[in-house]
VEXPA-504671 format. One record per atom (N, C-alpha, C): residue number from 1; residue in one letter; atom name; x negated, y, z negated. Coordinates in steps of 0.05 Angstrom, whole numbers, plus 5000, padded with zeros to 4 digits. Atoms other than C-alpha are relative to their C-alpha. Example, Ala and Ser with C-alpha at 12.3 -4.5 7.8 and 13.67 -1.06 7.14 Angstrom:
% residues 2
k=1, r=A, a=N, X=4982, Y=4976, Z=5000
k=1, r=A, a=CA, X=4754, Y=4910, Z=4844
k=1, r=A, a=C, X=4982, Y=5024, Z=5000
k=2, r=S, a=N, X=5016, Y=4976, Z=5001
k=2, r=S, a=CA, X=4727, Y=4979, Z=4857
k=2, r=S, a=C, X=5015, Y=5022, Z=4986
***
This chain:
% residues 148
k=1, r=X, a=N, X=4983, Y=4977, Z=5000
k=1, r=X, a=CA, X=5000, Y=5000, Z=5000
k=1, r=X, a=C, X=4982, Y=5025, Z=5000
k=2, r=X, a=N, X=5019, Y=4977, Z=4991
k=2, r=X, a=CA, X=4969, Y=5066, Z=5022
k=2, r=X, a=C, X=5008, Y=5029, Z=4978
k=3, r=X, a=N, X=4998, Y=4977, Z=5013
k=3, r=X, a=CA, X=4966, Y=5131, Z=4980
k=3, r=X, a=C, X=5011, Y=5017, Z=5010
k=4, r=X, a=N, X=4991, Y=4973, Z=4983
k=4, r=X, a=CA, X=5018, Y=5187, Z=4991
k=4, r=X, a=C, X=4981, Y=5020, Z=5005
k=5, r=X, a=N, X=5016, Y=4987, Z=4992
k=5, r=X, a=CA, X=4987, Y=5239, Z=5022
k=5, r=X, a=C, X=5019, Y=5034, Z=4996
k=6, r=X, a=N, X=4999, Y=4969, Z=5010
k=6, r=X, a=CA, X=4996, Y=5315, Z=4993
k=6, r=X, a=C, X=4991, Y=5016, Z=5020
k=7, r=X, a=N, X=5003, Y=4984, Z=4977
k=7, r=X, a=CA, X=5004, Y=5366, Z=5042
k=7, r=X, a=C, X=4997, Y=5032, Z=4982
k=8, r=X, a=N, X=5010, Y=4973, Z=5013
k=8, r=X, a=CA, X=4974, Y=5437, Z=5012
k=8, r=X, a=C, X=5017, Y=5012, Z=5024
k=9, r=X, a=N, X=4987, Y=4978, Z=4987
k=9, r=X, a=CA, X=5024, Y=5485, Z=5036
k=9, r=X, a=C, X=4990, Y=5029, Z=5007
k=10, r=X, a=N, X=5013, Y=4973, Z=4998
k=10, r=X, a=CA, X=4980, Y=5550, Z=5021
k=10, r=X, a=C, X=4993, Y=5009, Z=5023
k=11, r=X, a=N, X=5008, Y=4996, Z=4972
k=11, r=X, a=CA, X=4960, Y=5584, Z=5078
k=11, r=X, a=C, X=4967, Y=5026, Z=4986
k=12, r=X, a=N, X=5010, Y=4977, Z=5015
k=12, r=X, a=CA, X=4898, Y=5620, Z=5043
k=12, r=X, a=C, X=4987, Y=5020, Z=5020
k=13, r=X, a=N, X=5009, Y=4981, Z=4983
k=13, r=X, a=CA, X=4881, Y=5668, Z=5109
k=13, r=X, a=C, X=5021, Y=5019, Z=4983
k=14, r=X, a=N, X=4983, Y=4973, Z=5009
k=14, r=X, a=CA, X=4945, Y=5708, Z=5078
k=14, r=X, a=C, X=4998, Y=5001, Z=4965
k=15, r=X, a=N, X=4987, Y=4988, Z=5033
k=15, r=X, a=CA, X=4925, Y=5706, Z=4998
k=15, r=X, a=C, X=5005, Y=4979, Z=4984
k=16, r=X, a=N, X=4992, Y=5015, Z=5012
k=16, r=X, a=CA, X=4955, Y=5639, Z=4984
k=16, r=X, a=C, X=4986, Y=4980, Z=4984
k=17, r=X, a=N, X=5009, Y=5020, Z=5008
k=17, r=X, a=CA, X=4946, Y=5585, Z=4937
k=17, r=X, a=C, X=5012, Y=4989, Z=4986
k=18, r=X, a=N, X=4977, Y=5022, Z=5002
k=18, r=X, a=CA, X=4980, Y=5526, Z=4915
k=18, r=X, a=C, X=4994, Y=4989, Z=4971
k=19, r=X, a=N, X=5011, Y=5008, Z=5026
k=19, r=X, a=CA, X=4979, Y=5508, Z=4836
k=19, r=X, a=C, X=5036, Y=4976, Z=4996
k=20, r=X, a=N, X=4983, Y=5015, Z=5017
k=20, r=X, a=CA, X=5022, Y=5451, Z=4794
k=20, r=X, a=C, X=5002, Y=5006, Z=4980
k=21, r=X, a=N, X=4993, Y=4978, Z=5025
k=21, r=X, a=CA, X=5060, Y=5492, Z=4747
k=21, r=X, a=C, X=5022, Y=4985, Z=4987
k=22, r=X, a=N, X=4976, Y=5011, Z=5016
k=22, r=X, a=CA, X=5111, Y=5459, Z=4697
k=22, r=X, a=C, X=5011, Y=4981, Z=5008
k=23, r=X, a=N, X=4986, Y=5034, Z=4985
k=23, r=X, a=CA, X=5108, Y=5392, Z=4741
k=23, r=X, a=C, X=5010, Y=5015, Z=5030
k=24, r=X, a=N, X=4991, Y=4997, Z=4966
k=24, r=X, a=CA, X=5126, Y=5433, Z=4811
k=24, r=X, a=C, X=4981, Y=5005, Z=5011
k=25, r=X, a=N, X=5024, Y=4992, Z=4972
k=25, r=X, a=CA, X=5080, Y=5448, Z=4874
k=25, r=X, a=C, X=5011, Y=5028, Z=4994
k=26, r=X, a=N, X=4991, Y=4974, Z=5004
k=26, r=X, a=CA, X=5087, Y=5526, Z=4866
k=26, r=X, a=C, X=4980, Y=5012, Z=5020
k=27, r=X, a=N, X=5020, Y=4978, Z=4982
k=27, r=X, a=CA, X=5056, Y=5575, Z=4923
k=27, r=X, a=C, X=4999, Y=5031, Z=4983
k=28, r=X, a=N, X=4997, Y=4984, Z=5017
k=28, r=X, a=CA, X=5025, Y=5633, Z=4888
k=28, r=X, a=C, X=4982, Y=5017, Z=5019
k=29, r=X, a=N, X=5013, Y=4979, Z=4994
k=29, r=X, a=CA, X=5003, Y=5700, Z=4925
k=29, r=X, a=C, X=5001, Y=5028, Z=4988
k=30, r=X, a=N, X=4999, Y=4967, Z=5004
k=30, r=X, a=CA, X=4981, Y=5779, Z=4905
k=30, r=X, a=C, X=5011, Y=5014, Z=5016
k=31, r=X, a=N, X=4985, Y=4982, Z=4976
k=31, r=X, a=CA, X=5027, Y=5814, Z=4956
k=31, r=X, a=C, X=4990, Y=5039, Z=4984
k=32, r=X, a=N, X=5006, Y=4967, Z=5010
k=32, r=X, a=CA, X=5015, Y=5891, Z=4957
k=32, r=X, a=C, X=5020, Y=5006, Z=4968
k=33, r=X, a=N, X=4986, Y=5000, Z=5023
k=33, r=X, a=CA, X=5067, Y=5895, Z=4919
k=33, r=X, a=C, X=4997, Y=4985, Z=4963
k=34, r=X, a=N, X=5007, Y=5019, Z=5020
k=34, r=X, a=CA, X=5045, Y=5840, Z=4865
k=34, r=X, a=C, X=4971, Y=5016, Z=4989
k=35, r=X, a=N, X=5022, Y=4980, Z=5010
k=35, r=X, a=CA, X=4979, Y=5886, Z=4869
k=35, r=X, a=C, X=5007, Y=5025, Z=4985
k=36, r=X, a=N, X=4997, Y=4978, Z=5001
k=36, r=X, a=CA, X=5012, Y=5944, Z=4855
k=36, r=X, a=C, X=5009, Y=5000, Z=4966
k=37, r=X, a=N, X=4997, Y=5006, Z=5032
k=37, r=X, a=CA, X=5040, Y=5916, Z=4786
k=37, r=X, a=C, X=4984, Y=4994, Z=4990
k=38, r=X, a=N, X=5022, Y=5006, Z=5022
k=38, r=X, a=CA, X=4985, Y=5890, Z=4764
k=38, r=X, a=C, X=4975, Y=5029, Z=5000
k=39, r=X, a=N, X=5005, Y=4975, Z=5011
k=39, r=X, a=CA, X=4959, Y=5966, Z=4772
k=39, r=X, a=C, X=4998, Y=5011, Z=4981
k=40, r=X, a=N, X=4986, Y=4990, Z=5018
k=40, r=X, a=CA, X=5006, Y=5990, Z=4737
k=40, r=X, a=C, X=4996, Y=4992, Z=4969
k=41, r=X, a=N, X=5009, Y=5013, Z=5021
k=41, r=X, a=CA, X=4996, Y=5943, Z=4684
k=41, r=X, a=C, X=4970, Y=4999, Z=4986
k=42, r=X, a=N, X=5030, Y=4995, Z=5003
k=42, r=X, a=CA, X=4921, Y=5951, Z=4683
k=42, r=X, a=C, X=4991, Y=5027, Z=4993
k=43, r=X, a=N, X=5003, Y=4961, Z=4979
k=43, r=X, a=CA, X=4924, Y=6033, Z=4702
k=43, r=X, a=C, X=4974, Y=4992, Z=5005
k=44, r=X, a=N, X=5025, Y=5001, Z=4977
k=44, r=X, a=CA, X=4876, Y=6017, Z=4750
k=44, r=X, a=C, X=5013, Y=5023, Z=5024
k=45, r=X, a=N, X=4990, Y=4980, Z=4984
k=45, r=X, a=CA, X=4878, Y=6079, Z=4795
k=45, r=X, a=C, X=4993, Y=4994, Z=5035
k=46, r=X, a=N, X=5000, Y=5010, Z=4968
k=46, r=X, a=CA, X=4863, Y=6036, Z=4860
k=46, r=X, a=C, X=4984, Y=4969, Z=5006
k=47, r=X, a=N, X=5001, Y=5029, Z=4985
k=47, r=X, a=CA, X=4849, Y=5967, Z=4896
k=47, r=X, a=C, X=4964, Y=4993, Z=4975
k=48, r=X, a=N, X=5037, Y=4992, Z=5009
k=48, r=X, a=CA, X=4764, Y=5982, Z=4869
k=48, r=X, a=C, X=5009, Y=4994, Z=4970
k=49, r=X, a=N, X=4991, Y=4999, Z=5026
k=49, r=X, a=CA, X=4791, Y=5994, Z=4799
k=49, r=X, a=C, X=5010, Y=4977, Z=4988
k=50, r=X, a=N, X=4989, Y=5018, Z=5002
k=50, r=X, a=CA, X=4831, Y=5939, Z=4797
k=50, r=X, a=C, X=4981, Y=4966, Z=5003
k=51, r=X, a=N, X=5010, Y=5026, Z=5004
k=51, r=X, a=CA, X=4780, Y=5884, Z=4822
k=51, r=X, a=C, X=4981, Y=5005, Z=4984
k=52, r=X, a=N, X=5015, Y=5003, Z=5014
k=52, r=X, a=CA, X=4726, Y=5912, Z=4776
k=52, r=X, a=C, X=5010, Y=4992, Z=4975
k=53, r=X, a=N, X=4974, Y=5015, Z=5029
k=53, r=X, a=CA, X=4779, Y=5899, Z=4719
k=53, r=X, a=C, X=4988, Y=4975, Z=4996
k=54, r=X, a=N, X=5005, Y=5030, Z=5008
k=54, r=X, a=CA, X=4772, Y=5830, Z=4733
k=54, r=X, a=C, X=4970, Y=4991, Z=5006
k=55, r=X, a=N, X=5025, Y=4997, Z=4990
k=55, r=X, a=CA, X=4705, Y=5827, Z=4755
k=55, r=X, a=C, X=4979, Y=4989, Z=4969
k=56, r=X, a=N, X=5014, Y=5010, Z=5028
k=56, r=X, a=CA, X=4671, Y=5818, Z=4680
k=56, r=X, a=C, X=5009, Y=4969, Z=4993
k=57, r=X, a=N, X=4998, Y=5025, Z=5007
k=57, r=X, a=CA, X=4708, Y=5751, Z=4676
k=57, r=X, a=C, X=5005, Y=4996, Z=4975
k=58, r=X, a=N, X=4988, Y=4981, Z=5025
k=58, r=X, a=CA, X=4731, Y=5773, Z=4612
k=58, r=X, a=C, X=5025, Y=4999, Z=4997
k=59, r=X, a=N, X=4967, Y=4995, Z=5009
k=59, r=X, a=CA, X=4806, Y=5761, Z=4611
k=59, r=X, a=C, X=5014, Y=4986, Z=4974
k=60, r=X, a=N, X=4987, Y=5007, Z=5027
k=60, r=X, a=CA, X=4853, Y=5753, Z=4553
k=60, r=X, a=C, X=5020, Y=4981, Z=5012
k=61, r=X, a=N, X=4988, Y=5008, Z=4997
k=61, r=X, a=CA, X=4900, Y=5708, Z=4554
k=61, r=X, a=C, X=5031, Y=5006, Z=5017
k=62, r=X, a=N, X=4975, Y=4986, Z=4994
k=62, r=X, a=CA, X=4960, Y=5755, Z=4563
k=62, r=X, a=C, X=4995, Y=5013, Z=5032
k=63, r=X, a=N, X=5005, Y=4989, Z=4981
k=63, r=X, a=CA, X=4919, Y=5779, Z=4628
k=63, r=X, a=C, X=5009, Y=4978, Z=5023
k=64, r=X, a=N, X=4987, Y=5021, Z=4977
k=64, r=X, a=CA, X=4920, Y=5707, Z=4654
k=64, r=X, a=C, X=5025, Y=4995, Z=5014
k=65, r=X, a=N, X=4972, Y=5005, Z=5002
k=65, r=X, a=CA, X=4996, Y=5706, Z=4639
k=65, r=X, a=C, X=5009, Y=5021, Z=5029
k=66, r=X, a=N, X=4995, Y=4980, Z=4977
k=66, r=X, a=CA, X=5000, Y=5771, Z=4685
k=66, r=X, a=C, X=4998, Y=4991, Z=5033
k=67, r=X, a=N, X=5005, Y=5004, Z=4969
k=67, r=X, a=CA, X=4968, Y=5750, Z=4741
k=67, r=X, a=C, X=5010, Y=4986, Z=5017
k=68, r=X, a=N, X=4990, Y=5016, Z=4984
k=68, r=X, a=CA, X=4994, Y=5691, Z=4748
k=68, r=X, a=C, X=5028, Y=5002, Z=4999
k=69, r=X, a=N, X=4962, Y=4999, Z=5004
k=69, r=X, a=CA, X=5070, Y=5716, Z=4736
k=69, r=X, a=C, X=5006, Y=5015, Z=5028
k=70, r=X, a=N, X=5007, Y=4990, Z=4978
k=70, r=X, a=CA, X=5049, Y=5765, Z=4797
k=70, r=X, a=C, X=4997, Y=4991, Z=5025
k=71, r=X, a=N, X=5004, Y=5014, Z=4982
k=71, r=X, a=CA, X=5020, Y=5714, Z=4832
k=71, r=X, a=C, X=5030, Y=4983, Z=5015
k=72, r=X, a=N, X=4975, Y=5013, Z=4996
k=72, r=X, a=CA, X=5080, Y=5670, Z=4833
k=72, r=X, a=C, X=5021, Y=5011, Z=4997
k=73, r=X, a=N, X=4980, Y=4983, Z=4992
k=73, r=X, a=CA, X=5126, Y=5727, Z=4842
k=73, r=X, a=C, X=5005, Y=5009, Z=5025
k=74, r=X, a=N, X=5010, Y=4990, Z=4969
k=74, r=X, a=CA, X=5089, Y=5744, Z=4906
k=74, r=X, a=C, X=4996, Y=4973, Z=5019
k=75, r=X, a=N, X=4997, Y=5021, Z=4987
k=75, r=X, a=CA, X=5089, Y=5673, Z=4929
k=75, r=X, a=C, X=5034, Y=4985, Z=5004
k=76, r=X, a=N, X=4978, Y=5015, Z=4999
k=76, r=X, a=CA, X=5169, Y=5675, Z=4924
k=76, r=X, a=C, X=5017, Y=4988, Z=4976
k=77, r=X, a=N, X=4992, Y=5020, Z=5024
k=77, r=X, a=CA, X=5187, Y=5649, Z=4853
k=77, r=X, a=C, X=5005, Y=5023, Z=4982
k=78, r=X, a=N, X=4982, Y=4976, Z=5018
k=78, r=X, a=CA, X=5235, Y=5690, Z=4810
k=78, r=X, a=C, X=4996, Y=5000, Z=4976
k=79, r=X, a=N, X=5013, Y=5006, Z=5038
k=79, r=X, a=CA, X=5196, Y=5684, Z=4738
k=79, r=X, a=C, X=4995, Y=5027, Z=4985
k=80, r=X, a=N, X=5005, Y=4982, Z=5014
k=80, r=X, a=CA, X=5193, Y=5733, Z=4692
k=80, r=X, a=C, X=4966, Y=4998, Z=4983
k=81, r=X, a=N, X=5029, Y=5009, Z=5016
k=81, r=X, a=CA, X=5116, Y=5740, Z=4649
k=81, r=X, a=C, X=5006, Y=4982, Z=4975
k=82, r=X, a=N, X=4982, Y=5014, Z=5018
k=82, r=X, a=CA, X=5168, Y=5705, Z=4592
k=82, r=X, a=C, X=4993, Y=4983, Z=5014
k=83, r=X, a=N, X=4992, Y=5037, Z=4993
k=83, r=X, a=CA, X=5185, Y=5645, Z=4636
k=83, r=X, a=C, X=4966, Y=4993, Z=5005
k=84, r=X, a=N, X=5037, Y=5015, Z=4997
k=84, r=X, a=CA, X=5101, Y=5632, Z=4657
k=84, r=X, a=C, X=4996, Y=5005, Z=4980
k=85, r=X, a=N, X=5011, Y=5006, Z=5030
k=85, r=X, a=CA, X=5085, Y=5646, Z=4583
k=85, r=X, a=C, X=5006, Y=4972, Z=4989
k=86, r=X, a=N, X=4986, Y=5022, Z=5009
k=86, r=X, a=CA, X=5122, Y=5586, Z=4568
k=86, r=X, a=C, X=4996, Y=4973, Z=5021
k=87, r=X, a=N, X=4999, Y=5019, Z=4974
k=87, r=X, a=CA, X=5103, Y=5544, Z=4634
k=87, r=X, a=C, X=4970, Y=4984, Z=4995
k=88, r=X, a=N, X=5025, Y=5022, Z=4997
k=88, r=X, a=CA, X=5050, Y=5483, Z=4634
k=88, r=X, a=C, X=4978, Y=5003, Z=5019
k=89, r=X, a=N, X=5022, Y=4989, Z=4973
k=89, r=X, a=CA, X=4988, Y=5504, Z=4681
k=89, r=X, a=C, X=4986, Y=4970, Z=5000
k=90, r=X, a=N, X=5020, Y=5009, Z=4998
k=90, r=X, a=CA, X=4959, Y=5444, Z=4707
k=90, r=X, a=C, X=4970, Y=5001, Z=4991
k=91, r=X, a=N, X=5025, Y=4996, Z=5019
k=91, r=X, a=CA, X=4892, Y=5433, Z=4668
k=91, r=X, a=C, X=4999, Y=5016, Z=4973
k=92, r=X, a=N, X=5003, Y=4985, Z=5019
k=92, r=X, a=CA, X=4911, Y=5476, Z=4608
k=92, r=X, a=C, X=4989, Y=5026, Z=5002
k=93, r=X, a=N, X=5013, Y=4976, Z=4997
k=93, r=X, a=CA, X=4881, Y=5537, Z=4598
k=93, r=X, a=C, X=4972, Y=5002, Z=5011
k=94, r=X, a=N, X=5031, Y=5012, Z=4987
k=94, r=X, a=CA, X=4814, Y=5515, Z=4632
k=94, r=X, a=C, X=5016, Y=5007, Z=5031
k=95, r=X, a=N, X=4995, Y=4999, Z=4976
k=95, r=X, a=CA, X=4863, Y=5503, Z=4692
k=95, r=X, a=C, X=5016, Y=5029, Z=5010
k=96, r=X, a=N, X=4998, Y=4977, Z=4977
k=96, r=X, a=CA, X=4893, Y=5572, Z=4694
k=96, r=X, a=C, X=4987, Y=5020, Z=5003
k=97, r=X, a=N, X=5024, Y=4983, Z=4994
k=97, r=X, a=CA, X=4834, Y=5613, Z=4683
k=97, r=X, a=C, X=4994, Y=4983, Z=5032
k=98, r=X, a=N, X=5008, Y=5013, Z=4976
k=98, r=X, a=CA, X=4810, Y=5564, Z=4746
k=98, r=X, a=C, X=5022, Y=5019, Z=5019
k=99, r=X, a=N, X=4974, Y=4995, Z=4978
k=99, r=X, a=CA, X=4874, Y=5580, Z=4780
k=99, r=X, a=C, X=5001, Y=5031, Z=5015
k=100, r=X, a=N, X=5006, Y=4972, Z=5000
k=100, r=X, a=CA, X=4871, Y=5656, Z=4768
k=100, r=X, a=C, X=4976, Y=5013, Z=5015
k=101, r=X, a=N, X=5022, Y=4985, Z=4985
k=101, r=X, a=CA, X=4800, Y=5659, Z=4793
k=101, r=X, a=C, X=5002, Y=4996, Z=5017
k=102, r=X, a=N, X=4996, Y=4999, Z=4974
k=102, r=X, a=CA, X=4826, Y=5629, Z=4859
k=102, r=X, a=C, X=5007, Y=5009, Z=5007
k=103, r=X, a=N, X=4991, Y=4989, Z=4988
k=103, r=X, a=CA, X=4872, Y=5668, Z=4871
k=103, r=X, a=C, X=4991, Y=5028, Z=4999
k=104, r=X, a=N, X=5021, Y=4982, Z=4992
k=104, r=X, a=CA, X=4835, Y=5735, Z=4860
k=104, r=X, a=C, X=4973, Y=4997, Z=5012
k=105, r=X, a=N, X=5027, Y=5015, Z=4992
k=105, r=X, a=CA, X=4774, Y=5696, Z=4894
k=105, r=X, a=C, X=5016, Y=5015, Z=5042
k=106, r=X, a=N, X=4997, Y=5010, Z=4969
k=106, r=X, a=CA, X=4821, Y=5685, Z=4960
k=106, r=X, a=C, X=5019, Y=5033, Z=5007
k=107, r=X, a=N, X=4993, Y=4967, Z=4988
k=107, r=X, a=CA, X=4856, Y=5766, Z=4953
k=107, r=X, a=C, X=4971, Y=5020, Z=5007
k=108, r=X, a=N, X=5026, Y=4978, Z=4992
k=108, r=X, a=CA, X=4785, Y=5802, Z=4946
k=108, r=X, a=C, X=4981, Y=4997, Z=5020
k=109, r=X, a=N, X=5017, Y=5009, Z=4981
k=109, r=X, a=CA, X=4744, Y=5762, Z=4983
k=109, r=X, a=C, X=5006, Y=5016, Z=5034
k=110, r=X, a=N, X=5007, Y=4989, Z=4970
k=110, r=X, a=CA, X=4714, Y=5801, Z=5046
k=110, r=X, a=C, X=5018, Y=4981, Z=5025
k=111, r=X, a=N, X=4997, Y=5018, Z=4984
k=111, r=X, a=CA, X=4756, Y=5779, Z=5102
k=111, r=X, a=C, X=5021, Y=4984, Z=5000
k=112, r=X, a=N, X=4979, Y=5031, Z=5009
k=112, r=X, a=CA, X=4802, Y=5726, Z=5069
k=112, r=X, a=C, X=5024, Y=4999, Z=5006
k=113, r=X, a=N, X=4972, Y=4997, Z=5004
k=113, r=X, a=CA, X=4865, Y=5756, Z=5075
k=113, r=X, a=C, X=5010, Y=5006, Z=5025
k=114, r=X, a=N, X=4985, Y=4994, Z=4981
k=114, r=X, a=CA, X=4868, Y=5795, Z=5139
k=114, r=X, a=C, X=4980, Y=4989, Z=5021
k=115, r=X, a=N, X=5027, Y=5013, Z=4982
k=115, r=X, a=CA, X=4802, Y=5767, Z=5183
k=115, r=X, a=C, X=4983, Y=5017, Z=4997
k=116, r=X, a=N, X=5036, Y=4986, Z=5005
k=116, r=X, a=CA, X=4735, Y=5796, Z=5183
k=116, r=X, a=C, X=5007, Y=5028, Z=5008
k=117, r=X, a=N, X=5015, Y=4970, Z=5008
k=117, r=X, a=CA, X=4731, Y=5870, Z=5178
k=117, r=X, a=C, X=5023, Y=5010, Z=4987
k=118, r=X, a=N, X=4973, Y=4992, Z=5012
k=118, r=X, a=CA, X=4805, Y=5883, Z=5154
k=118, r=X, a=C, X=5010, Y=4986, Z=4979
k=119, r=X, a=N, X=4993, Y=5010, Z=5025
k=119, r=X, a=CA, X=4802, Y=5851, Z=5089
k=119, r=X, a=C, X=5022, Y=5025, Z=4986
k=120, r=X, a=N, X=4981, Y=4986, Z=5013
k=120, r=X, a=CA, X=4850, Y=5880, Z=5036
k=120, r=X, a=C, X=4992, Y=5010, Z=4971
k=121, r=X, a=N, X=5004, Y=5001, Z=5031
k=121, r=X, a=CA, X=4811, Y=5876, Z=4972
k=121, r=X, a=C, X=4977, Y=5015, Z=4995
k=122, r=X, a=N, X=5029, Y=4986, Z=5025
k=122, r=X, a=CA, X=4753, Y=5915, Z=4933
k=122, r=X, a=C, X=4972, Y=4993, Z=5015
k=123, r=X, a=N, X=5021, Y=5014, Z=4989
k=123, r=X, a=CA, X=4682, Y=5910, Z=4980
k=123, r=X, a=C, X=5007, Y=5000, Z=5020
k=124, r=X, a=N, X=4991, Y=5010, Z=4966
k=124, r=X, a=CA, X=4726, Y=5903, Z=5048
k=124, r=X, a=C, X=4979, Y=5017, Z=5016
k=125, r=X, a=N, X=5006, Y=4984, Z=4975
k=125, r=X, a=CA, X=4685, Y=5924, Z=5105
k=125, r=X, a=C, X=4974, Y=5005, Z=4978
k=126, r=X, a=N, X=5027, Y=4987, Z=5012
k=126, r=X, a=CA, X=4624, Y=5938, Z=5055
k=126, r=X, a=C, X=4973, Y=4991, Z=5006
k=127, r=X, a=N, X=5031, Y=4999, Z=4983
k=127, r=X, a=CA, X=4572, Y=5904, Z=5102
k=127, r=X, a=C, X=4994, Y=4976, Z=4977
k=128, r=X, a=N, X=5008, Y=5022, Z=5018
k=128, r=X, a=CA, X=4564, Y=5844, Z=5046
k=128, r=X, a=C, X=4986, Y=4981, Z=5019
k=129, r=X, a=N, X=5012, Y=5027, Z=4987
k=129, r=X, a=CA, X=4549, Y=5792, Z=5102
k=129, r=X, a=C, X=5018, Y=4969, Z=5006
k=130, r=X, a=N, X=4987, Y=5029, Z=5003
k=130, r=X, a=CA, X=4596, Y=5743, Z=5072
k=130, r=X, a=C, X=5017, Y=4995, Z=5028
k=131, r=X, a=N, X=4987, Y=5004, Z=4987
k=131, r=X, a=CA, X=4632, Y=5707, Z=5120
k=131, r=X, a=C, X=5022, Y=4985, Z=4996
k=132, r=X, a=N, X=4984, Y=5012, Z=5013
k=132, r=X, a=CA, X=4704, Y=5681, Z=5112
k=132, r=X, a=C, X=4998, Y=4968, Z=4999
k=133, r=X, a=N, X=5007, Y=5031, Z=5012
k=133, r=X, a=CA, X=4709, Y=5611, Z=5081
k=133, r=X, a=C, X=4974, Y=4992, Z=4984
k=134, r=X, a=N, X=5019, Y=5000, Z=5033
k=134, r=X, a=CA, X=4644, Y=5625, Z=5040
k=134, r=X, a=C, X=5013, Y=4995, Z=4972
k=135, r=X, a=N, X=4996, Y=4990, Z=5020
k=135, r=X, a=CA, X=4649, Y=5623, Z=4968
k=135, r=X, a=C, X=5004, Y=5027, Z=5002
k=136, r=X, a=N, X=5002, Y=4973, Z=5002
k=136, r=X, a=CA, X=4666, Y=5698, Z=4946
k=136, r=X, a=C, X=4979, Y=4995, Z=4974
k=137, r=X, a=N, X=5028, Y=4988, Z=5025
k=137, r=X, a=CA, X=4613, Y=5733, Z=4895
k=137, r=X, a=C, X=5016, Y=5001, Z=4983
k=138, r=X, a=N, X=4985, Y=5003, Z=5019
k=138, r=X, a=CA, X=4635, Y=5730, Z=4832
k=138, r=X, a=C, X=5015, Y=5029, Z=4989
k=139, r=X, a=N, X=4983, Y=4970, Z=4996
k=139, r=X, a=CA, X=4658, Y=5808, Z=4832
k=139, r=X, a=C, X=5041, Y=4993, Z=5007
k=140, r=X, a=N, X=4973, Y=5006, Z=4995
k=140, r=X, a=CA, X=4721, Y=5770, Z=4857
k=140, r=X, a=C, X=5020, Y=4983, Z=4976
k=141, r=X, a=N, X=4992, Y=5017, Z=5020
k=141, r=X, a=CA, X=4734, Y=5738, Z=4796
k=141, r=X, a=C, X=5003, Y=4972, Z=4992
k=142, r=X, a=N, X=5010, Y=5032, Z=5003
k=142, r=X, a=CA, X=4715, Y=5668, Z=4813
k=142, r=X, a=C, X=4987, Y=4992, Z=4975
k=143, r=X, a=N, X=5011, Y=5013, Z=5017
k=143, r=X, a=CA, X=4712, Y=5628, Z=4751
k=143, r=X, a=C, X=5004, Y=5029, Z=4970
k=144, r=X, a=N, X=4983, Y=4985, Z=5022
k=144, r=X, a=CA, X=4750, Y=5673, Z=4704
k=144, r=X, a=C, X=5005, Y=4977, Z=4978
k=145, r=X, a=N, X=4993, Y=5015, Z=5035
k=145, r=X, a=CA, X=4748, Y=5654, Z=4624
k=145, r=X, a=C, X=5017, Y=5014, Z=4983
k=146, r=X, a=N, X=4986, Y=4976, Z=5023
k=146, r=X, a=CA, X=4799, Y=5674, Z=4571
k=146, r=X, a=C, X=4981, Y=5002, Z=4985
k=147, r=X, a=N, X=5010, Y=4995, Z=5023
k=147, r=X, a=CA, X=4781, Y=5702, Z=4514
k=147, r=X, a=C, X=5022, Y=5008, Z=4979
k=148, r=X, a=N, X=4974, Y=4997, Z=5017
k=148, r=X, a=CA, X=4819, Y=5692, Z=4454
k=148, r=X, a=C, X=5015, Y=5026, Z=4989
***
């Protein structure tokens, strides 16, 4: 008997990425809009502001909770920061720091979102080198840890 085979829905050229949240497949993207709250929420006074935020790798718990209530607001899913406070993150808190740094990994990253020179995120167009499907530099928040 052969192993089902899991089809990753994400599409991460636009942002996406695909987590197992409270036992469902969930698509989770930063839409402008999903950026624009977590602004607000930050007072970050622009895109720069906003990825140096996360950039120290430095997040609290309640930051995780944000991002990813954002995330999966912007991927379609009607949750309040209440209902993901209360939601199971694949891997525990290990797995949504992980989760979190993907998905600010696959919005900042040079490139990732709209194709090579019309990125959307913090660094776009800044001559880095990277090319898409690299790792991003850790400026993108790859490998984000809470902190209690």
């Amino acid at each position: 008997m052969r192993d089902p085979v899991t089809v990753n829905r994400a599409n991460r050229h636009r942002g996406e990425v695909e987590a197992v949240i409270d036992g469902e497949r969930r698509i989770l993207c930063l839409t402008l809009g999903a950026l624009a709250e977590l602004e607000c929420a930050f007072g970050a006074e622009s895109l720069a502001d906003l990825g140096a935020r996360f950039s120290g790798n430095r997040l609290k718990s309640a930051d995780l909770i944000r991002i990813l209530a954002c995330g999966l607001r912007g991927g379609g899913n009607r949750l309040s920061d209440d209902d993901v406070a209360d939601m199971a993150v694949e891997g525990g808190l290990a797995g949504a720091a992980r989760l979190v740094g993907e998905l600010l990994a696959v919005t900042f990253a040079d490139g990732a979102v709209a194709g090579p020179g019309h990125g959307a995120g913090p660094g776009s167009g800044s001559g880095s080198g990277q090319r898409s499907g690299q790792s991003p530099t850790p400026k993108s928040g790859q490998g984000a840890t809470a902190s209690p």
